[in-house]
N, C-alpha and C positions, 0 to 999 in steps of 0.2 A: 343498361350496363354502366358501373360508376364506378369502377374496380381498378385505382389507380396504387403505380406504382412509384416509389420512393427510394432514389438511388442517392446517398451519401454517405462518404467514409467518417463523419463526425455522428454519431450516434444522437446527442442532445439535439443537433438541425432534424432527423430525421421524424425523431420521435415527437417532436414540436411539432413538424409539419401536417405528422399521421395524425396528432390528437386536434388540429385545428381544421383538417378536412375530415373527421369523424364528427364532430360536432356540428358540421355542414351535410352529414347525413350520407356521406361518402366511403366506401369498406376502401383499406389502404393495405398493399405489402411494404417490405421493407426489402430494401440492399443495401449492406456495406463494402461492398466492391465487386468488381465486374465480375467473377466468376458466378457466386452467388447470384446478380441480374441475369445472366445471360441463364442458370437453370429455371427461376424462375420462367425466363421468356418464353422458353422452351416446352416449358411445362402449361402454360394458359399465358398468350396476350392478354396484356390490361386496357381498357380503357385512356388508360393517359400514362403517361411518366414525364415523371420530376427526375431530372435527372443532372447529378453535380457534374460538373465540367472537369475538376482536378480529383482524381481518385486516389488516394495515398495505398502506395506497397500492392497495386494490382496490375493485371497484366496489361489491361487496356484502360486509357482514359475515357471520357466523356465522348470525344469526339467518334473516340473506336469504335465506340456502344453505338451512335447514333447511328454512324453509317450500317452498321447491323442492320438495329431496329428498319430503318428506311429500305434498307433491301429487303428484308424478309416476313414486314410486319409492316407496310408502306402507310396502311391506313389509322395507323394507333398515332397519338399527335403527341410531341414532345417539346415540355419545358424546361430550358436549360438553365442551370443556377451557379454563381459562383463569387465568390467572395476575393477573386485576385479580376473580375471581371474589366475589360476596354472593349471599344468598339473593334478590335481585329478580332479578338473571338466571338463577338455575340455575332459580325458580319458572317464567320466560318462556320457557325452555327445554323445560323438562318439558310446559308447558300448548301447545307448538305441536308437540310430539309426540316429543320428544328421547327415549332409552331414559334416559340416567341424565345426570348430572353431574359431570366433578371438577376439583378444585383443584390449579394449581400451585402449589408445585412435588409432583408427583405422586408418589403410592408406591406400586412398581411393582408389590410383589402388590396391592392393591387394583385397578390397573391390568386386570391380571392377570383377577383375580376377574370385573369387571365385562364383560369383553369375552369371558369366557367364556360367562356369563347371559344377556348379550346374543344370542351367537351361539344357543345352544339355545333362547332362545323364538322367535330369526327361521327355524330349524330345523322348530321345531312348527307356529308361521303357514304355511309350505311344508306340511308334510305334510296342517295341517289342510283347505286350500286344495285338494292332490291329491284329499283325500279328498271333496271336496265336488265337484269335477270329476267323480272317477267313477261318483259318485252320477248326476250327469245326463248322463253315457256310455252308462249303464247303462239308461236307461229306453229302452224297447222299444216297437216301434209293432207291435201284432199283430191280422193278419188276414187273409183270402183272396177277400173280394168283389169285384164288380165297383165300387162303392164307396171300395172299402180302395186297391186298387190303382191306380186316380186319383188318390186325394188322396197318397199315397205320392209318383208321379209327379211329380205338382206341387209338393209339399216338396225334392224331389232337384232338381230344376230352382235352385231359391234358396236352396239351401246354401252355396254356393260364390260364390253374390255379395255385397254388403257392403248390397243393399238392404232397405227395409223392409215389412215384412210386417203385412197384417191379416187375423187368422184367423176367419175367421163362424161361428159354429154355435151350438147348442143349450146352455143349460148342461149341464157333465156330459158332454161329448160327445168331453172327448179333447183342449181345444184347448192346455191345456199340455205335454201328451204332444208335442204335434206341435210346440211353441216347440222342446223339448227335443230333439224328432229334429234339429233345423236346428242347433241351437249345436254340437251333439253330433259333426256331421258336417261343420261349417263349417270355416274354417281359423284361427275364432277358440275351437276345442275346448277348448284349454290355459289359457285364460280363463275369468274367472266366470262365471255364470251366475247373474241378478239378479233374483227374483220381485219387482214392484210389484204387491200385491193392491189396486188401487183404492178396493174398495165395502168392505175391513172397515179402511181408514186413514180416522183420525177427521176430516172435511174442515180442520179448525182445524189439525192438525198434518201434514197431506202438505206440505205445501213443507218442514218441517224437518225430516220423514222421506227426502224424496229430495233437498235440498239441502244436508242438513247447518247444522251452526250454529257459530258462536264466539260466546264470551263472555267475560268475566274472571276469572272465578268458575268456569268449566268449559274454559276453553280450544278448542281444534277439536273439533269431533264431526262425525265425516264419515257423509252421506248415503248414500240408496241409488246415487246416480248416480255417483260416485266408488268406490265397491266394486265397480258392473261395468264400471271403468274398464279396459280391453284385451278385455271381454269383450262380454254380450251383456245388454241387461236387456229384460226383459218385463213390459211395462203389460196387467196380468190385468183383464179389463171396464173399459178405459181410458173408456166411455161415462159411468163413475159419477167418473172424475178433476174435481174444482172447477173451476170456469170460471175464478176467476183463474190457477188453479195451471196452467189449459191455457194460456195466453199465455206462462207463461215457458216451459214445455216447447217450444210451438213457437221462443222465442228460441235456447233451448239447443240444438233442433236444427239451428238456422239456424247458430250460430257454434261449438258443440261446446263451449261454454263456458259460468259462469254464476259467482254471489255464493253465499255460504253465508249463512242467514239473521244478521244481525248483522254480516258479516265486509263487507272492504272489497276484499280480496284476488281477483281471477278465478282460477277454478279450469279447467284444459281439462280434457276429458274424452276417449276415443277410443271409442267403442263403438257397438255396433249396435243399434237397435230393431225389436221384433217388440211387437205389439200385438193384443188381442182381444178382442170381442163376442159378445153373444147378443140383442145390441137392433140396430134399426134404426137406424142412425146419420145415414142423411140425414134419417130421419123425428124425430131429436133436435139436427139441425140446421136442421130448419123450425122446431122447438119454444124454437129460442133456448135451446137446455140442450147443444151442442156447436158448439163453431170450427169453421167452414168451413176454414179456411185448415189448422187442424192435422188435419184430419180427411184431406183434399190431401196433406200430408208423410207420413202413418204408412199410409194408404192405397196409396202403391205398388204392390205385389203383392197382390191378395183374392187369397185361398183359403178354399174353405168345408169346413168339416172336419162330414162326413154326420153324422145325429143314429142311435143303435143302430136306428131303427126302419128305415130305408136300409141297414140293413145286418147284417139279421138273421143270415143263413148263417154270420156272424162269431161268434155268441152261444156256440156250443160251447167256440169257441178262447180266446174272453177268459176263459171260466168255468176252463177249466181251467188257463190261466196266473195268472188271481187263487189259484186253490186252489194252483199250487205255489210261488207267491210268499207268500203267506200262511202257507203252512208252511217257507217260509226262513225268515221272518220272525219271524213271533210264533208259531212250533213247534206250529201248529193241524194237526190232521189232515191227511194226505194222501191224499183218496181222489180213485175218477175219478168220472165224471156218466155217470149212468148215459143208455140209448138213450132211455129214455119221457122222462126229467126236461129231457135236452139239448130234447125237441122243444116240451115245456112250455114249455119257456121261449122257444124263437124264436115262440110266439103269443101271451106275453106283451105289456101296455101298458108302455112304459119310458117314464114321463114325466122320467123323474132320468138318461137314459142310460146310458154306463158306469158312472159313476160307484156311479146306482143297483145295476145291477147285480154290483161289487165289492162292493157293503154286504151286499147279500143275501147273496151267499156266503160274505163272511168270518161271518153271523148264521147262517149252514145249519150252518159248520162248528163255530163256541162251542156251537151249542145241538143238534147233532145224537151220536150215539154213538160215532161216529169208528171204524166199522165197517163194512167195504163200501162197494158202490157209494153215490152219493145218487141217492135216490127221487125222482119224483117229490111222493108224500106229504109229503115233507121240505121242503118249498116253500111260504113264507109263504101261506098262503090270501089275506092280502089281494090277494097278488102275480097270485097265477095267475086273477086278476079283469078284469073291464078299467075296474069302477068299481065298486068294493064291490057287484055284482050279478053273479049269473049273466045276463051279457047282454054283445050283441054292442053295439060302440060305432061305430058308422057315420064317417066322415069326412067332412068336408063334403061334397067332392064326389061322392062315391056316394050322401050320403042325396039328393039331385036329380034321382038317376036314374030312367027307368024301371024298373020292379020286372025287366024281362025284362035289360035291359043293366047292371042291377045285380047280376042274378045271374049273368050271366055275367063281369062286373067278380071279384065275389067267388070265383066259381069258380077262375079263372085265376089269380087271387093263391095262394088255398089251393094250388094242385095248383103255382104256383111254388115254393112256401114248402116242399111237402112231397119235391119231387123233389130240391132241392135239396139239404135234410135228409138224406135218401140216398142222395147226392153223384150224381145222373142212374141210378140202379138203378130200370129203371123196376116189375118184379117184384116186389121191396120196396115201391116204392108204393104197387101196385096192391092187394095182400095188408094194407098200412097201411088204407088209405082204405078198404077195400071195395070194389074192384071185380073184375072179370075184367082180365087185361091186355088180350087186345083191345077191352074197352072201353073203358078208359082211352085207350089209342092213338086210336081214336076222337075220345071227349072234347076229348085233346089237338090235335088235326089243328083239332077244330071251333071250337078255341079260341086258333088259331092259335102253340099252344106247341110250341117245336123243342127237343130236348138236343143239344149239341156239346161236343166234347172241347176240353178247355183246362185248361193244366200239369199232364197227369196224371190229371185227374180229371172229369165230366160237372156238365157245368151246364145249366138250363132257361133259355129266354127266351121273348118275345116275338115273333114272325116278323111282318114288316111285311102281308107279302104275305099274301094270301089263303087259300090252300092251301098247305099244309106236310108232304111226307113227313116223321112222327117214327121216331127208331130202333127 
């Protein structure tokens, strides 16, 4: 793109300008005053703009335009020209975000020079930008549960509309994964993508981390909420956001607009909010520690994204896309998981969820021989625990139970958890666990578990009914 723009109210500067960057191989518009730039701007950003500092007979100067352009068009690079020019304007220039400065009467390689520089860092900002796009292209949502494929369903449901999303779940559990699937596949993909980490921004400085600041002495410094401007930003554990700092967010959501801390200027903004938890949010709206009213606007769509214990059967699949993301990455080993170690782990406690379980792998893979399959042995001890003990850890509700409905509670979980593991091979199970297969079939009948085919492969469940032929 080389598609520069030329703002001056002296016609012979401009036209000089346009016929000397056209013989550099450059396409050029023209402005004689700010009404005419601003339809231009409106109509296609350029590439670059020349832009006079003193506009004769318009409604806004140089300075007006720029601050425009930098709010609404941050990444187009501007050079400012003027023939009454000193160092107070070219410093007022620079400090509202001008690329450079120069003076008439002008010479033309320095010209030359500066609108080259210009263009190659607005070149790299692009690329850098792409590059940061396909990063969150890139992230993948992986899994095959009954679980998995819900919450999939319901992300695909709200891609494609502009509303706002709040995502429930566990820490750990995946919930920026899933912001990421939604921008990734929205129709504002080409846009940025804007993490607000709520709980590790210092509460004194969130507003002039998401609304930016002016000063005299540093000029604009633009916020997180202005960088996911066309795009998507995402308030990570918006529960831990400052109560004052929730009242402007709800304004900014209300008019898409706001102040940069110190500035006098409205800035718009156009972008989409996605938001998530791992607290109870009505229960920190009784507690007078969240806005009713903002809790109302970012609430829109719940979706609850399942914590890994909901959705064990998935354990193999995450294990082995950390191991070969891991070895793209930081060139760690690439083995597979082995059959004992995958099932170790679906009876693992995951209080840290995924997330836990990416650590462990990427620690199996630093500290293991990078030889073969992984072992089971290979498995943090504390992990393959359920509380630094050899011992089972009951759930609330099964420790309540009768000892006879408890164990058949337990049963039924184990022999889900196990047939599962063996994608519905009930032979493998039977051989697993210890038993004969007609007694398992049994078992299962008594325990009212059915196997059915679904995408390819056997899954266990639950039958409501009483009696169940299993396969």
């Amino acid at each position: 793109m080389s598609d520069i723009l030329i703002v001056d109210d002296e016609r012979d500067i401009r036209e000089l300008i346009s016929d000397i960057l056209e013989d550099e191989g450059y396409t050029t518009r023209l402005a004689g005053n700010s009404d005419d730039c601003m339809g231009q701007l409106n109509a296609e950003p350029p590439a670059l703009m020349i832009l006079d500092i003193w506009l004769k007979d318009s409604r806004m100067d140089g300075i007006d335009i720029l601050k425009h352009v930098k709010r609404d068009n941050p990444d187009v690079p501007v050079v400012i020209i003027s023939g009454h020019g000193n160092i107070e304007i070219a410093v007022a220039a620079i400090k509202q975000g001008a690329y450079d400065f120069i003076e008439k009467p002008f010479n033309i390689d320095q010209l030359l020079v500066v609108i080259r520089r210009a263009m190659e860092a607005s070149r790299l900002r692009r690329e850098n930008n792409q590059l940061k796009r396909k990063d969150t292209q890139s992230a993948e949502m992986i899994g095959a549960s009954a679980a998995y494929r819900t919450l999939v369903s319901q992300l695909d449901k709200v891609t494609k509309s502009n509303g706002r999303v709040m995502l429930n779940g566990p820490a750990g559990s995946g919930k920026e994964v899933a912001a990421r699937f939604i921008h990734a596949h929205s129709n504002r993909a080409e846009g940025p993508f804007v993490v607000v980490s709520c709980a590790s921004i210092d509460p004194d400085r969130m507003e002039q981390v998401l609304f930016g600041r002016e000063s005299p002495e540093r000029g604009v410094e633009k916020g997180l909420l202005e960088e996911a401007h066309g795009g998507m930003i995402y308030f990570d554990e918006v529960a831990d956001m400052p109560l004052g700092t929730q009242s402007k967010i709800l304004r900014v959501l209300v008019d898409q607009q706001f102040l940069r801390v110190g500035g006098s200027d409205k800035v718009r903004v156009d972008l989409r909010v996605v938001s998530s938890t791992s607290r109870n949010l009505e229960a920190e709206i009784n507690g007078g520690r969240f806005r009713q009213e903002l809790f109302h606007r970012l609430n829109v769509v719940p979706i609850t994204v399942p914590s890994l214990e909901e959705r064990r059967e998935d354990i193999p699949l995450l294990a082995q896309h950390f191991i070969e993301g891991l070895n793209r990455t930081q060139g760690l080993p690439l083995r597979a998981l082995s059959e004992e170690a995958a099932a170790l782990m679906q009876t693992m406690v995951w209080p840290g969820n995924v997330r836990q379980l990416r650590n462990m792998i990427e620690r199996v893979l630093i500290l293991g021989d990078g030889r073969g399959e992984i072992t089971s042995a290979e498995l943090p001890k504390e992990e393959n625990k359920a509380q630094g003990e050899d011992r089972v850890v009951l759930s609330g509700s099964l420790a309540t139970l009768p000892l006879r409905e408890a164990r058949e509670a337990f049963e039924r979980e184990y022999l889900l958890t196990q047939i599962n593991r063996f994608g519905g091979n009930i032979s493998r199970t039977a051989q697993f666990v210890g038993m004969e297969r007609s007694a398992l079939h049994r078992k299962l009948k008594s325990l009212n578990v059915v196997t059915t085919s679904k995408a390819g492969s056997r899954v266990a469940h639950v039958e409501d009914e009483e009696t169940v032929e299993v396969d």
